[in-house]
N, C-alpha and C positions, 0 to 999 in steps of 0.2 A: 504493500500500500504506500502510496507515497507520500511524502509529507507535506506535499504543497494544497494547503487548502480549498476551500470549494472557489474560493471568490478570485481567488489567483489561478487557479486554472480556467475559470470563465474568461480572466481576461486575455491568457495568453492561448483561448483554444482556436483562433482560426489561424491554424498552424501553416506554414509558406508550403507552397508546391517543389516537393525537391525532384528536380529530373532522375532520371533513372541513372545510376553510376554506375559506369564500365570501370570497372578496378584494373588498372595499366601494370604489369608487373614491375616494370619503372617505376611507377611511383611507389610501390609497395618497398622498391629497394630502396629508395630516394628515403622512405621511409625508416626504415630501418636502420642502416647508416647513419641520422639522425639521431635514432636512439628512444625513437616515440615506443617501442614495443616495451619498454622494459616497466614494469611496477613495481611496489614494494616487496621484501618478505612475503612469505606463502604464513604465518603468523599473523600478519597485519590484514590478511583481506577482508573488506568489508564485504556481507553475505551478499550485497544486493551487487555487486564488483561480480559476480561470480560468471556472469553471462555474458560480458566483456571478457573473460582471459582463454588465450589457445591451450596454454598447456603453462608446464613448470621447471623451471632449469635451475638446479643447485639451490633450491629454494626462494629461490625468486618469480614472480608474475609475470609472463611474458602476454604480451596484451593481443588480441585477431584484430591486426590491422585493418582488415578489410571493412568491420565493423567501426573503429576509430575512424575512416577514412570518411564513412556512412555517417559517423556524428560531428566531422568537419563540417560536411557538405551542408547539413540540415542546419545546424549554428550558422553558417554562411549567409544561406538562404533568410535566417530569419535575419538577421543583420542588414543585409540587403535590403533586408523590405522597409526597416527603422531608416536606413540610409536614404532611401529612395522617400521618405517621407518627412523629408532633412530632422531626421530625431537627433539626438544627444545620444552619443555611447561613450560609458565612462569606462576607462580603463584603471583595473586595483590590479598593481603587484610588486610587492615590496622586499622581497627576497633577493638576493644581490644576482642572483642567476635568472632575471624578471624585471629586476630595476631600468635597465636602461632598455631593454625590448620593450615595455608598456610603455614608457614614455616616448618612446621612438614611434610606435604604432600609434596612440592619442595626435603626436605634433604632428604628424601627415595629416590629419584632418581637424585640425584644431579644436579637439577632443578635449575633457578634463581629463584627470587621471591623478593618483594617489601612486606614490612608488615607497615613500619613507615609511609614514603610517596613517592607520585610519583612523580620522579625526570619529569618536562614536556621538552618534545625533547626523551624520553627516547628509544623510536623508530622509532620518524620520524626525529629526528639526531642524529643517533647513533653514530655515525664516532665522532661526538663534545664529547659526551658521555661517549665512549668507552673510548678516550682519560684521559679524568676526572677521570676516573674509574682506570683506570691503574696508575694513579698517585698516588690515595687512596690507591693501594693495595702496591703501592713500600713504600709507606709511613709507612704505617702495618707493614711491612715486615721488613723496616729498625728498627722501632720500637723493633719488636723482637728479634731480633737478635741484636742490643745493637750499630745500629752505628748511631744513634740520638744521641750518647754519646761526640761526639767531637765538637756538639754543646753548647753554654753557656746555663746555666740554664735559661733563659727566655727565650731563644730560642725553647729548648724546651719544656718548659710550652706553649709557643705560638705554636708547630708543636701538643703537645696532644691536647690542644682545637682545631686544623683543623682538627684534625684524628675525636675527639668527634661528630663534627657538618655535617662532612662526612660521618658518620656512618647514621645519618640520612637519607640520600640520596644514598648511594651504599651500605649499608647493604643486600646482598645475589641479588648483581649485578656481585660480581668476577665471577659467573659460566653463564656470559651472555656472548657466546665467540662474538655470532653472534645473528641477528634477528632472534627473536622467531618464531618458527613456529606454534606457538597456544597460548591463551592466556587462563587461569581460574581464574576465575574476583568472588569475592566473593562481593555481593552488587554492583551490575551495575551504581545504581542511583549515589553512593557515590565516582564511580571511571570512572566517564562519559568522565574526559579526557585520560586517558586509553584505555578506547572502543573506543574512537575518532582517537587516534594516530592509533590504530589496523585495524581499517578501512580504514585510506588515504595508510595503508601500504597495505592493502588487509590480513592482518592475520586474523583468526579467532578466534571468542570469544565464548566461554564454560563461563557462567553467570550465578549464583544463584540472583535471584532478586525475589522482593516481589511485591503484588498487585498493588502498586503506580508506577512503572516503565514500560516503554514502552517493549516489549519483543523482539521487531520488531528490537530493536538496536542491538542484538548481533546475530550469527549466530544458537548460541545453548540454548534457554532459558531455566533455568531450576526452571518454579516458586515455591518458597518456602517459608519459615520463614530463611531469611538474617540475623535478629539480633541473632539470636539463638545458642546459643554454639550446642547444644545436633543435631542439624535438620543441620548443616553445616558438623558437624562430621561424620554424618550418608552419606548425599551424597557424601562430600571426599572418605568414604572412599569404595562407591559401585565404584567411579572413578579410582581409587586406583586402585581396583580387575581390574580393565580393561587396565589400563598400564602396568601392570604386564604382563598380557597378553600378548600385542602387543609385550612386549620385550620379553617373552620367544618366540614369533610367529619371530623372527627378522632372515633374513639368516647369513648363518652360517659365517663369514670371511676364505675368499678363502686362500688357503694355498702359503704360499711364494714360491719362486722359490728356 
């Protein structure tokens, strides 16, 4: 049974049309190589993980790519369709093996994104947030442009350690105008209250997660190798080719009067 409730699967059930996929044995190597097949310990599976993995080597999960390749596609698809209806995707991954691929992937489309850590309230109090956030950026702002300068030097030695320690928490939050309309969560397990906030909001979650984690949490799982530089990069960026999309697919803006 899954755990996403009644009012969040209402919203997310008119689910994208995924073309039929010809599995390329190419890509499956492409795959591989990458390093997407590998999961945690055969100890750590979570039970509902069990219809994702091919088999088991040295006690490790090795994942049926051809199925992962199936929950690219489908995350893809529904991405595309938020893209094509210029939505908001926010990108969370703050893992150092995630850090700079989320923020790489967010700044191609001038996306939010969370890579340090997740500020909590960050969308089930956004309004508190927002607020917070706009302070950070006037703060920036004055910074630059040089009029922190009419304060005393401790002053502002004391406004740069607030800018420093705010960077933590609104670093690549200025491009959040509004609630996200989708979330892509690299490591589900590690950013549980993320996917928590995403769900009392009714948002939907696009999830790279590995064998230990339930799949059932997010709307889009897409089991893989999480810690992996080379297996995160690979799926960002079949995701990628698919917001691309949506936004060339986007209509056209109706001409002024």
């Amino acid at each position: 049974m899954s755990e996403l409730d009644n009012n969040q699967t209402a919203a997310v059930s008119e689910e994208p049309a995924v073309p039929e996929i010809k599995i390329d044995q190419t890509v499956l190597e492409e795959m591989a190589k990458a390093g997407i097949l590998y999961g945690r310990r055969k100890s750590k599976t979570h039970p509902h993980m069990r219809s994702w993995i091919y088999t088991t080597r040295n006690g490790i999960e090795i994942l049926d790519l051809p199925k992962t390749m199936e929950a690219v596609e489908r995350a893809g698809e529904f991405l595309k369709g938020v893209a094509k209806k210029d939505g908001i995707i926010m990108t969370v991954g703050t893992k150092p093996s995630a850090q700079g691929l989320a923020e790489s992937f967010a700044a191609k489309f001038t996306f939010p994104f969370v890579v340090k850590r997740w500020l909590g309230g960050t969308l089930t109090n956004f309004k508190t947030i927002s607020k917070r956030n706009q302070y950070y950026m006037n703060l920036k702002s004055d910074k630059a442009t040089g009029k922190l300068e009419k304060y005393t030097k401790k002053e502002r030695v004391a406004l740069d350690k607030q800018i420093e320690k705010m960077n933590g928490f609104f670093l690549g939050l200025e491009r959040l105008t509004r609630v996200p309309d989708a979330l892509v969560v690299i490591n589900a397990k590690d950013h549980i209250i993320a996917v928590r906030e995403a769900k009392i909001m009714k948002i939907p979650v696009v999830a790279i997660l590995s064998t230990d984690t339930d799949p059932e949490i997010v709307n889009y799982p897409i089991p893989a190798n999480d810690n992996s530089t080379t297996s995160i990069a690979w799926i960002l960026s079949r995701l990628e080719s698919k917001i691309e999309e949506g936004l060339k697919e986007r209509p056209a803006a109706a001409p002024k009067a």
